[in-house]
mmCIF file of the N, C-alpha and C atoms, coordinates in Angstrom:
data_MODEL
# 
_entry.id   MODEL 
# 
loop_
_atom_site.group_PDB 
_atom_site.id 
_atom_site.type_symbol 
_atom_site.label_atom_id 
_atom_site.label_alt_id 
_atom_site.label_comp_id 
_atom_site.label_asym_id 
_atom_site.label_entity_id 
_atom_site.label_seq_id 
_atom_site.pdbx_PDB_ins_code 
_atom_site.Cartn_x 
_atom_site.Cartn_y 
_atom_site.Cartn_z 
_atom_site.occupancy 
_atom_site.B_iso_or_equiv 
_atom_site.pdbx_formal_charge 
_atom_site.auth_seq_id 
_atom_site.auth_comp_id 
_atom_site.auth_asym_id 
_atom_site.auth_atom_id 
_atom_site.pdbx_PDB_model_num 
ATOM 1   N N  . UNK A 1 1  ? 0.843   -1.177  0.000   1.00 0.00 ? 1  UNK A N  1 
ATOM 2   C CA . UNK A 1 1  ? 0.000   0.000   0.000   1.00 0.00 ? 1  UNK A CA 1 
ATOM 3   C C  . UNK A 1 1  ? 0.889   1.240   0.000   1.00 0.00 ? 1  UNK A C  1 
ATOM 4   N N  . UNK A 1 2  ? 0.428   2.277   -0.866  1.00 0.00 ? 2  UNK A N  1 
ATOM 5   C CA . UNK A 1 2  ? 1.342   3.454   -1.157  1.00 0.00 ? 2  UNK A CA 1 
ATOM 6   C C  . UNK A 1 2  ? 0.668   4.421   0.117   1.00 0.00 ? 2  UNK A C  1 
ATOM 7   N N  . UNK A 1 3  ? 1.841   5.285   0.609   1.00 0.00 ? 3  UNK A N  1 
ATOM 8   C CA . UNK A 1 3  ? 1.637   6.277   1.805   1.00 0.00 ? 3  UNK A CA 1 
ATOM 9   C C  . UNK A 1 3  ? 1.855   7.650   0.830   1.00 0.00 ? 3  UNK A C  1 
ATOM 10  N N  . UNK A 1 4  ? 0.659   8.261   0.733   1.00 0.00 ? 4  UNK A N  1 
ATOM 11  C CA . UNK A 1 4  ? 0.626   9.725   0.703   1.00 0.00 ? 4  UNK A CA 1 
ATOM 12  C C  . UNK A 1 4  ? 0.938   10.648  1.208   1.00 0.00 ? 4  UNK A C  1 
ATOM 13  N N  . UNK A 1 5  ? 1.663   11.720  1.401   1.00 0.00 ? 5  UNK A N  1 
ATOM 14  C CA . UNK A 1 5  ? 1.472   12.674  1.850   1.00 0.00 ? 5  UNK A CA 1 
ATOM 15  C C  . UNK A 1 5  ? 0.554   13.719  2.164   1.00 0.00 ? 5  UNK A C  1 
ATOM 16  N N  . UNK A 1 6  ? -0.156  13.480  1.141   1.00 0.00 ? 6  UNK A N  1 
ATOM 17  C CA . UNK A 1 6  ? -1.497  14.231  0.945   1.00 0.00 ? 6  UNK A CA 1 
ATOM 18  C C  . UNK A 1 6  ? -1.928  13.931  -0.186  1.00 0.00 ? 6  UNK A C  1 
ATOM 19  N N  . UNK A 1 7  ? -3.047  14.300  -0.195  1.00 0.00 ? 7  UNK A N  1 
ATOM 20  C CA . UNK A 1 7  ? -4.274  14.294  -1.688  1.00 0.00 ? 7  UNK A CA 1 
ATOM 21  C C  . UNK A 1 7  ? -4.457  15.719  -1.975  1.00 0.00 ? 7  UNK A C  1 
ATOM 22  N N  . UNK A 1 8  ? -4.432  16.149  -2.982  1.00 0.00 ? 8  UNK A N  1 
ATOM 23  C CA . UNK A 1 8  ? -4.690  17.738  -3.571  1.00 0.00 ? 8  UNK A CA 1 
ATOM 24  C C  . UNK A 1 8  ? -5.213  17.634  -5.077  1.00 0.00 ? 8  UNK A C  1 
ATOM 25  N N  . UNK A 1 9  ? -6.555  18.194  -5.070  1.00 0.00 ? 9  UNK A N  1 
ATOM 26  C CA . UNK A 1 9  ? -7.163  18.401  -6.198  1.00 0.00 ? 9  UNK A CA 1 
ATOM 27  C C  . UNK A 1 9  ? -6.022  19.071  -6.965  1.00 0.00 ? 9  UNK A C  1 
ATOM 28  N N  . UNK A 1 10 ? -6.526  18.765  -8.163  1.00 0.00 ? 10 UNK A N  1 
ATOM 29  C CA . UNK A 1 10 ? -5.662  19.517  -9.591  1.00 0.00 ? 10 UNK A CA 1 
ATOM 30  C C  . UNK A 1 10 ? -5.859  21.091  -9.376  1.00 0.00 ? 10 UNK A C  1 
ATOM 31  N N  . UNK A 1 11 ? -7.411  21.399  -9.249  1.00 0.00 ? 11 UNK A N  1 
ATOM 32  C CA . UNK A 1 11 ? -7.221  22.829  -9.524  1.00 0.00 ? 11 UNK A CA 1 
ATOM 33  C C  . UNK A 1 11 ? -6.575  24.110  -8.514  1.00 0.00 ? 11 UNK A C  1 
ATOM 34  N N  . UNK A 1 12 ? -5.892  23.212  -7.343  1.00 0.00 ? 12 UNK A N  1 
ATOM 35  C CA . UNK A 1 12 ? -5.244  23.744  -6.786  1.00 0.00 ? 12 UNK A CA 1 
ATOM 36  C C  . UNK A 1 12 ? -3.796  23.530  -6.642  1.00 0.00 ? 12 UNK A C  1 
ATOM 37  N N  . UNK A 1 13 ? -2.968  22.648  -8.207  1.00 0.00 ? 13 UNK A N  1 
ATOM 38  C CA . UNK A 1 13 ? -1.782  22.871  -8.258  1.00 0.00 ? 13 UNK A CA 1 
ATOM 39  C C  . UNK A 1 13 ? -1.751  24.085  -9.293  1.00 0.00 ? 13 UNK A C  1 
ATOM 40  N N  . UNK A 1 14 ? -0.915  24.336  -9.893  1.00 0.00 ? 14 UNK A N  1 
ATOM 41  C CA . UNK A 1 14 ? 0.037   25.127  -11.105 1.00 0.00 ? 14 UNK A CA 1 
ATOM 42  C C  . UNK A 1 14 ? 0.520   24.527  -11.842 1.00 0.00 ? 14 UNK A C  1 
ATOM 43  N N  . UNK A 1 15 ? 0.307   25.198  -13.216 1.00 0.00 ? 15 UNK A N  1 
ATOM 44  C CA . UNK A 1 15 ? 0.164   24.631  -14.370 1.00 0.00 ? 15 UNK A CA 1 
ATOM 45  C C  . UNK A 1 15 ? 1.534   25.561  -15.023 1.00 0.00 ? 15 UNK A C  1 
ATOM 46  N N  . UNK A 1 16 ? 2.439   24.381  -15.393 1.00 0.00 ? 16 UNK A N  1 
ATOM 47  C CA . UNK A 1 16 ? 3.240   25.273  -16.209 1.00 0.00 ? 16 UNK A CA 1 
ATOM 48  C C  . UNK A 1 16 ? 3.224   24.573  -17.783 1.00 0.00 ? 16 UNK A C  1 
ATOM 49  N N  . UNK A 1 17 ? 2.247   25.680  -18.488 1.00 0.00 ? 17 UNK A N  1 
ATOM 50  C CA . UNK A 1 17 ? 2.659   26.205  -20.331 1.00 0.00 ? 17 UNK A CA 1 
ATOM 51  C C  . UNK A 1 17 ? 3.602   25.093  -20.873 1.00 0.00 ? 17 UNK A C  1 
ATOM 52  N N  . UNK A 1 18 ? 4.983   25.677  -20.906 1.00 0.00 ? 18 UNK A N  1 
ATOM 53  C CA . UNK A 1 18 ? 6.046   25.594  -21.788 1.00 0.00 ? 18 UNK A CA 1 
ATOM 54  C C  . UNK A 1 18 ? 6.551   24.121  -21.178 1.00 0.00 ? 18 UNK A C  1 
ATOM 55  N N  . UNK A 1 19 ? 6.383   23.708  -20.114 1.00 0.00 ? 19 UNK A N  1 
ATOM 56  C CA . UNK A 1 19 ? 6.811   22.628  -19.668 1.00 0.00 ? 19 UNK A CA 1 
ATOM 57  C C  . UNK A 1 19 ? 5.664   21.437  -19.789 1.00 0.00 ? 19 UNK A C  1 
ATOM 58  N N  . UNK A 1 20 ? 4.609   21.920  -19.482 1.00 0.00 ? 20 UNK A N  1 
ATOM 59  C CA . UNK A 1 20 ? 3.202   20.571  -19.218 1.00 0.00 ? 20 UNK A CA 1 
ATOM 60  C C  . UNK A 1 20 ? 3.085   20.180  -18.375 1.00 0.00 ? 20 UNK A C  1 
ATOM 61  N N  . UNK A 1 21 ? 3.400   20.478  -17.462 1.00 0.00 ? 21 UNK A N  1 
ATOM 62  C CA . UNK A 1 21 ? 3.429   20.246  -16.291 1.00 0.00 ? 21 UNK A CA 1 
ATOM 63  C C  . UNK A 1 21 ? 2.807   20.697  -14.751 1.00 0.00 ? 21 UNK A C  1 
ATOM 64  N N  . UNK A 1 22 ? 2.038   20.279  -13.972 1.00 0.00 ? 22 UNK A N  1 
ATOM 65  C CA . UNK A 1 22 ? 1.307   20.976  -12.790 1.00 0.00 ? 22 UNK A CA 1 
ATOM 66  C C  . UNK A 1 22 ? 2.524   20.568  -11.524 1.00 0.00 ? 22 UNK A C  1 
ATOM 67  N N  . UNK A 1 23 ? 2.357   21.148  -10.317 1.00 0.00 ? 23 UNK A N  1 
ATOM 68  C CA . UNK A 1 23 ? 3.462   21.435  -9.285  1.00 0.00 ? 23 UNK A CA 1 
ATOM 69  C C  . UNK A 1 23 ? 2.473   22.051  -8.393  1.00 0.00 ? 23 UNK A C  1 
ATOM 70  N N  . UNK A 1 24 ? 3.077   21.738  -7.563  1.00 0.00 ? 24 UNK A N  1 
ATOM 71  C CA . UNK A 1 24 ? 2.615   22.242  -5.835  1.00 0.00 ? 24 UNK A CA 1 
ATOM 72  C C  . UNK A 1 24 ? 3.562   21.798  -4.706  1.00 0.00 ? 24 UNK A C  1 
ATOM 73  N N  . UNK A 1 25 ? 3.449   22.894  -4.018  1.00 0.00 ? 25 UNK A N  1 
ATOM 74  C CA . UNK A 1 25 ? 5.049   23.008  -2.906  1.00 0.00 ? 25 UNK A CA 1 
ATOM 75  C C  . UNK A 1 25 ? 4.876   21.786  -2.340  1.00 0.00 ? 25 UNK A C  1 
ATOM 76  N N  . UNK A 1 26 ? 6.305   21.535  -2.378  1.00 0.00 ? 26 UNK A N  1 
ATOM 77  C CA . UNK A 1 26 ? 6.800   20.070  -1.326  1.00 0.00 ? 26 UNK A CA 1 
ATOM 78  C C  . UNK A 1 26 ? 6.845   21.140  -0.165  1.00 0.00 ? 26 UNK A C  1 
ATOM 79  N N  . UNK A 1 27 ? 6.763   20.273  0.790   1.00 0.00 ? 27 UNK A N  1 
ATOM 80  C CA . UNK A 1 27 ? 7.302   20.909  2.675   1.00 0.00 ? 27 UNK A CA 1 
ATOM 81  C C  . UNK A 1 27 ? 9.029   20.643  2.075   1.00 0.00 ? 27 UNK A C  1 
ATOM 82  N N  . UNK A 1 28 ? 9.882   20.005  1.548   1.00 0.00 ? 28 UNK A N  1 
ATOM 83  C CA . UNK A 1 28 ? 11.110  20.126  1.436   1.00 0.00 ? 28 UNK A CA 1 
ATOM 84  C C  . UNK A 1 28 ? 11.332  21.523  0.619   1.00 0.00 ? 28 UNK A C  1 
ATOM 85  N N  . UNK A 1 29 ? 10.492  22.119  0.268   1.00 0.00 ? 29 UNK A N  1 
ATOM 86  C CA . UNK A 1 29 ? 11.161  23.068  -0.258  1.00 0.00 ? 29 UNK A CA 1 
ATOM 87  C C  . UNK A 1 29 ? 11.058  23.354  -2.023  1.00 0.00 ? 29 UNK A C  1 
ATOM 88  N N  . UNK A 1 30 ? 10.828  21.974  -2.670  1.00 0.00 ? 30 UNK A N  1 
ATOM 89  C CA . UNK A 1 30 ? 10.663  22.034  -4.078  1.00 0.00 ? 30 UNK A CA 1 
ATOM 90  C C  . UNK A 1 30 ? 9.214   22.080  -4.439  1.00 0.00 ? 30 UNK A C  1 
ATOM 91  N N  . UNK A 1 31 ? 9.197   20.950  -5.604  1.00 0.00 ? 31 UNK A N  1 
ATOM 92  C CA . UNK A 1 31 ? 7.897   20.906  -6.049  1.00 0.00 ? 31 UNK A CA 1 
ATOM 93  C C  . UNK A 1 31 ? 7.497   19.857  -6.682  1.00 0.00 ? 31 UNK A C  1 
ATOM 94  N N  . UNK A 1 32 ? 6.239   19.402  -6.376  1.00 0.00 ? 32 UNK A N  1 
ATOM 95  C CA . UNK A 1 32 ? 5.812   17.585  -6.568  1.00 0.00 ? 32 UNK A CA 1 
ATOM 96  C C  . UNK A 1 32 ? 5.565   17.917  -7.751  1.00 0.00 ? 32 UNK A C  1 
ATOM 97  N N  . UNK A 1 33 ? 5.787   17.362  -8.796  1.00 0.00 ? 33 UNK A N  1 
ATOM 98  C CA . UNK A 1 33 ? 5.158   17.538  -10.468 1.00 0.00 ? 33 UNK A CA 1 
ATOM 99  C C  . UNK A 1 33 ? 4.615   15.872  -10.677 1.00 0.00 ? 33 UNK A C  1 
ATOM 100 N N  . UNK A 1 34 ? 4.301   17.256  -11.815 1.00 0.00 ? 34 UNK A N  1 
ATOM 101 C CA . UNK A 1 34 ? 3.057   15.610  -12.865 1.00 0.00 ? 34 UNK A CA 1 
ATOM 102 C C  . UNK A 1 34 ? 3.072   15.939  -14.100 1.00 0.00 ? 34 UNK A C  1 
ATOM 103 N N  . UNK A 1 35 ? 3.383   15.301  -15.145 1.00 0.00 ? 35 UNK A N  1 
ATOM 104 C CA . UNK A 1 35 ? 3.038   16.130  -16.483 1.00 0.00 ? 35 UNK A CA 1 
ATOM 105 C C  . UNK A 1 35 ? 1.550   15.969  -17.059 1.00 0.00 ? 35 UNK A C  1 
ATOM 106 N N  . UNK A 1 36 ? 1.193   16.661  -18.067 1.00 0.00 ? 36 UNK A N  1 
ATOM 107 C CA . UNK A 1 36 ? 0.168   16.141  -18.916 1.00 0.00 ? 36 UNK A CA 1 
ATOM 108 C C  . UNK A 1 36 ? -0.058  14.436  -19.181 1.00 0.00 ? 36 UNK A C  1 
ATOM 109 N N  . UNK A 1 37 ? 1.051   14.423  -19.856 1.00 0.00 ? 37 UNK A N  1 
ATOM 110 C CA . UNK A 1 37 ? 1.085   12.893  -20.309 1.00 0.00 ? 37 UNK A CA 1 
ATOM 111 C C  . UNK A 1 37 ? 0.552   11.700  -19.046 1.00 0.00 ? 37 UNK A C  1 
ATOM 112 N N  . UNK A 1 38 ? 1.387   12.054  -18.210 1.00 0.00 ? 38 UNK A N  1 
ATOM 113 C CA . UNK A 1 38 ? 1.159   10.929  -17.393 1.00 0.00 ? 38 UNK A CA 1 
ATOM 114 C C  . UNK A 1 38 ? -0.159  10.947  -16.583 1.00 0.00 ? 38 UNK A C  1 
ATOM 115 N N  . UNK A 1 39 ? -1.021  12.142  -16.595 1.00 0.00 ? 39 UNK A N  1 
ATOM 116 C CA . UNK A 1 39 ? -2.711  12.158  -16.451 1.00 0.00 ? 39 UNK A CA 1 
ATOM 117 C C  . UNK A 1 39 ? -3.205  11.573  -17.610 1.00 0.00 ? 39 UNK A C  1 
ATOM 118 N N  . UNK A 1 40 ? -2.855  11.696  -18.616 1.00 0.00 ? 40 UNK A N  1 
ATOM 119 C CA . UNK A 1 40 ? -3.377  11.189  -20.040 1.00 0.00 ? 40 UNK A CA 1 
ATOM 120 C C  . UNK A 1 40 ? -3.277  9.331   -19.450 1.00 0.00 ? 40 UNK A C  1 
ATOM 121 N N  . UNK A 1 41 ? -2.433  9.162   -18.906 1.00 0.00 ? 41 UNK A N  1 
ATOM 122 C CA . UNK A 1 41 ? -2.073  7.821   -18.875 1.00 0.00 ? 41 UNK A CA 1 
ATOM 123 C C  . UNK A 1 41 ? -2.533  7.297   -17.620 1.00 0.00 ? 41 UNK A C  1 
ATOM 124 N N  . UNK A 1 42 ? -3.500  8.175   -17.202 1.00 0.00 ? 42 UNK A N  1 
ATOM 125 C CA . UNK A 1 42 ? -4.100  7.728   -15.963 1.00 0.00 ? 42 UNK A CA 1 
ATOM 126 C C  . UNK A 1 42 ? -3.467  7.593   -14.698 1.00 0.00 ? 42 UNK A C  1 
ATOM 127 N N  . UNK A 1 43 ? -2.432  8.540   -14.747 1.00 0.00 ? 43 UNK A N  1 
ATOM 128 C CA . UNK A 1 43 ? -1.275  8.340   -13.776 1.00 0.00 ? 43 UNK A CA 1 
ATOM 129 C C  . UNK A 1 43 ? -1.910  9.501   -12.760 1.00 0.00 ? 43 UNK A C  1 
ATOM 130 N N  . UNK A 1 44 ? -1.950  8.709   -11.397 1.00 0.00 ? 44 UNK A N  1 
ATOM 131 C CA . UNK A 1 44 ? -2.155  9.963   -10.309 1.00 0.00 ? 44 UNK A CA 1 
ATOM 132 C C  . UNK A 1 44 ? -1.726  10.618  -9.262  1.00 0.00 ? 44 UNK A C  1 
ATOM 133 N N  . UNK A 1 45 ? 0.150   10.072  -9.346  1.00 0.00 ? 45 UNK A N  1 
ATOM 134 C CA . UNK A 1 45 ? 1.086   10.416  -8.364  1.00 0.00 ? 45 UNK A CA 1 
ATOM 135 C C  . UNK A 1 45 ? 1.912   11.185  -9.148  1.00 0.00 ? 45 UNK A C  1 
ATOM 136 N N  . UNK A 1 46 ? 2.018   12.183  -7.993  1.00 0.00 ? 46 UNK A N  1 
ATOM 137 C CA . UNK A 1 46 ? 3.041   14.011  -8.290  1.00 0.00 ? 46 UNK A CA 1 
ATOM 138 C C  . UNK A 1 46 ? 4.163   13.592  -7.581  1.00 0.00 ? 46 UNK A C  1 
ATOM 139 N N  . UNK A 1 47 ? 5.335   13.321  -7.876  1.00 0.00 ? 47 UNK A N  1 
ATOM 140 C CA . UNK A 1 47 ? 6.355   13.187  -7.165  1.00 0.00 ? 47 UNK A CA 1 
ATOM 141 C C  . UNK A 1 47 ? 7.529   14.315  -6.981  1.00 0.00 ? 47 UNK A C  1 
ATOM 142 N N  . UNK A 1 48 ? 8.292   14.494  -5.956  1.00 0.00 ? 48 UNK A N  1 
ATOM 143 C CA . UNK A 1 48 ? 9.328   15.404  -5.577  1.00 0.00 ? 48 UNK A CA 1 
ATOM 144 C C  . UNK A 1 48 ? 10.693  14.849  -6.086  1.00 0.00 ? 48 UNK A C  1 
ATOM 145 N N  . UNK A 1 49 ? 11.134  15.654  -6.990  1.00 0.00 ? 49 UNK A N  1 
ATOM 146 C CA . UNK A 1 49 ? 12.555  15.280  -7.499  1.00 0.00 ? 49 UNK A CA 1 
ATOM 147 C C  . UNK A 1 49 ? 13.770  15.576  -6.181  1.00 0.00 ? 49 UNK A C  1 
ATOM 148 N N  . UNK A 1 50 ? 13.172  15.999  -5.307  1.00 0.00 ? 50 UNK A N  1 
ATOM 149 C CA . UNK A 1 50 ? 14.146  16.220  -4.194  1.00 0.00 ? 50 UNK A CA 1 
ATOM 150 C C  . UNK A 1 50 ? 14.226  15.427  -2.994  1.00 0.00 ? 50 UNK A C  1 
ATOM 151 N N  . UNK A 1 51 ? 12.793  15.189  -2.897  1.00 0.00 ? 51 UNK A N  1 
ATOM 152 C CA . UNK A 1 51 ? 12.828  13.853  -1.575  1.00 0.00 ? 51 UNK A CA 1 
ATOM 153 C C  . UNK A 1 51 ? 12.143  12.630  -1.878  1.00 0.00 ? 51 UNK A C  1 
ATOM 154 N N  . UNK A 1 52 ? 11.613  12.262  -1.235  1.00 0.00 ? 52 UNK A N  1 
ATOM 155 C CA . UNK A 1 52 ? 11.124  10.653  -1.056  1.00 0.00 ? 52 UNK A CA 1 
ATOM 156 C C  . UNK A 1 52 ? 9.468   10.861  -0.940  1.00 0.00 ? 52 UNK A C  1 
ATOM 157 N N  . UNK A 1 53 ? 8.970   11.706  -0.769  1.00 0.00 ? 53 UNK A N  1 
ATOM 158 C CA . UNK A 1 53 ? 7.313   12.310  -0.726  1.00 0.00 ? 53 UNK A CA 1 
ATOM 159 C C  . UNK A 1 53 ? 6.611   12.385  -1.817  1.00 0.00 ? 53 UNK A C  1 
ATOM 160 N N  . UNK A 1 54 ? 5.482   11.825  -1.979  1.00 0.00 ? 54 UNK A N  1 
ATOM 161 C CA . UNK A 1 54 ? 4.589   11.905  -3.452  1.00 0.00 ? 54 UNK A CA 1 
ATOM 162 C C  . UNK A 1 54 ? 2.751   11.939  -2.325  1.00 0.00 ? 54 UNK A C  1 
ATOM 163 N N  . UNK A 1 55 ? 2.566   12.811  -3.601  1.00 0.00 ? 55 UNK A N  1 
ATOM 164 C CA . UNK A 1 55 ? 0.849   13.134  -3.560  1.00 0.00 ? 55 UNK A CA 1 
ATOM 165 C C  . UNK A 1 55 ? -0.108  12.570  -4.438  1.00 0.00 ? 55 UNK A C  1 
ATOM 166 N N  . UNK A 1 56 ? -1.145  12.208  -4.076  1.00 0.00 ? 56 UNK A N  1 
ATOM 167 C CA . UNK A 1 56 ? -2.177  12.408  -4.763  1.00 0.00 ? 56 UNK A CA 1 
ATOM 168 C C  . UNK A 1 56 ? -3.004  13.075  -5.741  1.00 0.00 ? 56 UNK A C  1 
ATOM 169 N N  . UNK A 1 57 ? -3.019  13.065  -7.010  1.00 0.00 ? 57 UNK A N  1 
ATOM 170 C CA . UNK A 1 57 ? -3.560  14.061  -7.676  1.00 0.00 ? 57 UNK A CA 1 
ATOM 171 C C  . UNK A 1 57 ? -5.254  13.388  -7.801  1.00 0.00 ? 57 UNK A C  1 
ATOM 172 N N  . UNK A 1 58 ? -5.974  14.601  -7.413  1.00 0.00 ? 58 UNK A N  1 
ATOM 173 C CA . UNK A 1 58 ? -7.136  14.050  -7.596  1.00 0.00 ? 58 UNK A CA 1 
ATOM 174 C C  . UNK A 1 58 ? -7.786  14.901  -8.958  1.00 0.00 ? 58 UNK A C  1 
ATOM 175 N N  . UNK A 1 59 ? -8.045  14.289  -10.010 1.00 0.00 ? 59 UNK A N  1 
ATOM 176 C CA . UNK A 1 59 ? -8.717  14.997  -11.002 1.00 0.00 ? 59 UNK A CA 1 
ATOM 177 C C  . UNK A 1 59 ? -10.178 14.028  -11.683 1.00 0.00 ? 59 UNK A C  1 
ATOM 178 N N  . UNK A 1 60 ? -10.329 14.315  -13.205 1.00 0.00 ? 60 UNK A N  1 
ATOM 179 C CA . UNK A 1 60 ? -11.176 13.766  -13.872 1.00 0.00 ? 60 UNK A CA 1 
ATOM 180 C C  . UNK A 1 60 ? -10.527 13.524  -15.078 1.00 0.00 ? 60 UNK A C  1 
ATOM 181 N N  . UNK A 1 61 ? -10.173 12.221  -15.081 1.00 0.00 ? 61 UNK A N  1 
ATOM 182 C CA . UNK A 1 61 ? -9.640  11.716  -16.429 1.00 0.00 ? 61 UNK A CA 1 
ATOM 183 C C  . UNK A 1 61 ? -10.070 11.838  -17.590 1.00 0.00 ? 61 UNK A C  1 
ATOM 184 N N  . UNK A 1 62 ? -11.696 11.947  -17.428 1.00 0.00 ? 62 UNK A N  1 
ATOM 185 C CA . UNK A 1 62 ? -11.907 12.651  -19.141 1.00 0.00 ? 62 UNK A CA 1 
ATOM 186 C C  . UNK A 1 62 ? -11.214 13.803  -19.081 1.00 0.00 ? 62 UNK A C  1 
ATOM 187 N N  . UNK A 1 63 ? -11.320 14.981  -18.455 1.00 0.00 ? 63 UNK A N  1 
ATOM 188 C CA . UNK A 1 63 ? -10.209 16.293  -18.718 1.00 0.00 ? 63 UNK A CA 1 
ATOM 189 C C  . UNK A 1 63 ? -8.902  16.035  -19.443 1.00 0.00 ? 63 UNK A C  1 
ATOM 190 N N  . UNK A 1 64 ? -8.828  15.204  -19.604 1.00 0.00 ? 64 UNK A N  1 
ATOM 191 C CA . UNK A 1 64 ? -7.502  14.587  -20.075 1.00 0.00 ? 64 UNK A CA 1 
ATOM 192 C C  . UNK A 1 64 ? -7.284  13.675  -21.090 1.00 0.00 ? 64 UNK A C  1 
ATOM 193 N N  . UNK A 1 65 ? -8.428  13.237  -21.626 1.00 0.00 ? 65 UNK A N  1 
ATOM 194 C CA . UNK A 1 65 ? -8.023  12.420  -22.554 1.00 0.00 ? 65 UNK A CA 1 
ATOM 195 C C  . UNK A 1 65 ? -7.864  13.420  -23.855 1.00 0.00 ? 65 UNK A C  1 
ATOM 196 N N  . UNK A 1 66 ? -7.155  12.583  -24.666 1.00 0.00 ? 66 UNK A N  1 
ATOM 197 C CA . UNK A 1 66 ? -6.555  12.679  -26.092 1.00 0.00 ? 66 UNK A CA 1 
ATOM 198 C C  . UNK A 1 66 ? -7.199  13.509  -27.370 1.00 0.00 ? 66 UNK A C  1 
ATOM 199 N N  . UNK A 1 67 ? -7.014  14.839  -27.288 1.00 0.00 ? 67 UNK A N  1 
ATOM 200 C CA . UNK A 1 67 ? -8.425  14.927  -28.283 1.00 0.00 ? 67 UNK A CA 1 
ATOM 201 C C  . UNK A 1 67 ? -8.506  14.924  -29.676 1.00 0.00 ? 67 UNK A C  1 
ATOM 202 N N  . UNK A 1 68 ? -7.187  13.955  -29.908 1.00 0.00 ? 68 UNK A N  1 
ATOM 203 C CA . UNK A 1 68 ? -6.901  13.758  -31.574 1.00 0.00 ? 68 UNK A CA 1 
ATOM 204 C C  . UNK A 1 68 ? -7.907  12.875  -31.791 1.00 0.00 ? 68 UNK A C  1 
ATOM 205 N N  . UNK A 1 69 ? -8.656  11.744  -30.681 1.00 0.00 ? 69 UNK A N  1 
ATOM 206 C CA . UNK A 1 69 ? -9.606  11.050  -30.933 1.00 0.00 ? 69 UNK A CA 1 
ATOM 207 C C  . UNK A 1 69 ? -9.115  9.619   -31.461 1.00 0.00 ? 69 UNK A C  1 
ATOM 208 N N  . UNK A 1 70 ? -8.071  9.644   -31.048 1.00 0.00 ? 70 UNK A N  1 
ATOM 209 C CA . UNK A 1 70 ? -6.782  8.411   -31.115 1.00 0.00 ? 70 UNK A CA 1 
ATOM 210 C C  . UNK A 1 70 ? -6.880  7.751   -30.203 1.00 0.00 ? 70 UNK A C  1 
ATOM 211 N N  . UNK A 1 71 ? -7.126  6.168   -30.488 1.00 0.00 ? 71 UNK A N  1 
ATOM 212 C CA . UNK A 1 71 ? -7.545  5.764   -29.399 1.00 0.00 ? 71 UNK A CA 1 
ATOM 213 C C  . UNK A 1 71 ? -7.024  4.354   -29.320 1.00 0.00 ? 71 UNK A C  1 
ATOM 214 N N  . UNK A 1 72 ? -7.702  3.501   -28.822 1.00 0.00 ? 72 UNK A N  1 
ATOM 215 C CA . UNK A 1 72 ? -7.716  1.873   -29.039 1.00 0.00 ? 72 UNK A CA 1 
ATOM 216 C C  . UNK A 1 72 ? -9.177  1.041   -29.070 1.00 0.00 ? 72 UNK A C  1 
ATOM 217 N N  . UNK A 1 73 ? -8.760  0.433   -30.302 1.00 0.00 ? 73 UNK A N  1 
ATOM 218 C CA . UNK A 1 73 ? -10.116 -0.596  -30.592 1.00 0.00 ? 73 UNK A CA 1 
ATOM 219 C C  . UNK A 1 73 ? -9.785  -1.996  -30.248 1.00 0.00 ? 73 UNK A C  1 
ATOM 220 N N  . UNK A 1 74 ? -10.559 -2.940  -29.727 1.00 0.00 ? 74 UNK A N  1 
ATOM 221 C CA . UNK A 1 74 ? -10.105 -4.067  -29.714 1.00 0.00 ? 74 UNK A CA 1 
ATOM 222 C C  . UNK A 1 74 ? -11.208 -5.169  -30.657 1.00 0.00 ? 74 UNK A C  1 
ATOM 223 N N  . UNK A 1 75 ? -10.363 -5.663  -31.650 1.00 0.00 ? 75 UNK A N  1 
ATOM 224 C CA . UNK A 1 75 ? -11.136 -6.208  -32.771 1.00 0.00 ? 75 UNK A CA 1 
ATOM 225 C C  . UNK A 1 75 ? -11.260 -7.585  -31.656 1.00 0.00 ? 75 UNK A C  1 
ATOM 226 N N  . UNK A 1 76 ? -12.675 -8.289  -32.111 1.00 0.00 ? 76 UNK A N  1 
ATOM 227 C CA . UNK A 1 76 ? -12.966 -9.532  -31.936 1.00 0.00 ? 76 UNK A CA 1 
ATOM 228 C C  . UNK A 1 76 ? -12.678 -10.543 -33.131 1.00 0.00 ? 76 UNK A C  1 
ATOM 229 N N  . UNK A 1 77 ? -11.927 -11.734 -32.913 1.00 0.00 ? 77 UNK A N  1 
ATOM 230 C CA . UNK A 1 77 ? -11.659 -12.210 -34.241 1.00 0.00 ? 77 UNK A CA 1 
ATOM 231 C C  . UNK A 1 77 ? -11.998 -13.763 -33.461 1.00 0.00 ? 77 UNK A C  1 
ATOM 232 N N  . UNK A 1 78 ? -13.105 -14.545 -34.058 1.00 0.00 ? 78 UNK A N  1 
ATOM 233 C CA . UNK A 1 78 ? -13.244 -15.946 -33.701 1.00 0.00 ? 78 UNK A CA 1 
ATOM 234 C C  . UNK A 1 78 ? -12.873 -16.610 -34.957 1.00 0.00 ? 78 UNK A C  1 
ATOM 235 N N  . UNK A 1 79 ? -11.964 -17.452 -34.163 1.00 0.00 ? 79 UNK A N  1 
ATOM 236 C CA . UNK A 1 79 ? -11.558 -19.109 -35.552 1.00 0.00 ? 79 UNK A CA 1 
ATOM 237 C C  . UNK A 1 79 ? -12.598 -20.194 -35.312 1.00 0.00 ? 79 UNK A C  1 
ATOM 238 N N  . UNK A 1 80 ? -13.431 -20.313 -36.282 1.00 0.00 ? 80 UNK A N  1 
ATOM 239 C CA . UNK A 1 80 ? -14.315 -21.751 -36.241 1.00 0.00 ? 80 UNK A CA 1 
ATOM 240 C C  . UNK A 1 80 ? -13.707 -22.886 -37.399 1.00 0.00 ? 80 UNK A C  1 
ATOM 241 N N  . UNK A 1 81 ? -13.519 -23.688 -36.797 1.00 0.00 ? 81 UNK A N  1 
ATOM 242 C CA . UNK A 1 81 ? -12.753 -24.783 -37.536 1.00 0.00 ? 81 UNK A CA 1 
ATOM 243 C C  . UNK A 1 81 ? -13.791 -25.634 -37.487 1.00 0.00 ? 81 UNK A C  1 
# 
């Protein structure tokens, strides 16, 4: 079982533009990030490049999905012999 530090909604990290990335203060001093991608990928831990502490991101994964509309199909294919 993973130990949180905390849980923090998205709309109360920071969003950085040029990077893709959201952040919110570590107590060490830095900042837990998350990129785009890895919400895209259903990913919901912000981790600190400086210590050992990770958060919770709480969001809504549709906000995030893909909107090239690129996706995955899974064909059904039966062999009758």
């Amino acid at each position: 079982m993973t130990s949180f530090y905390d849980e923090i909604e998205i709309e109360d990290m920071e969003f950085d533009e040029e990077e893709e990335i959201y952040t919110y203060p570590c107590p060490c001093g830095d900042k837990f990030e998350i990129s785009i991608d890895d919400l895209r990928d259903g990913e919901d831990v912000a981790r600190c490049p400086s210590c050992s502490l990770i958060i919770r991101v709480i969001y809504d994964p549709d906000e995030f999905a893909d909107d090239d509309g690129e996706g995955f199909t899974v064909e059904n294919t039966v062999t009758v012999a």
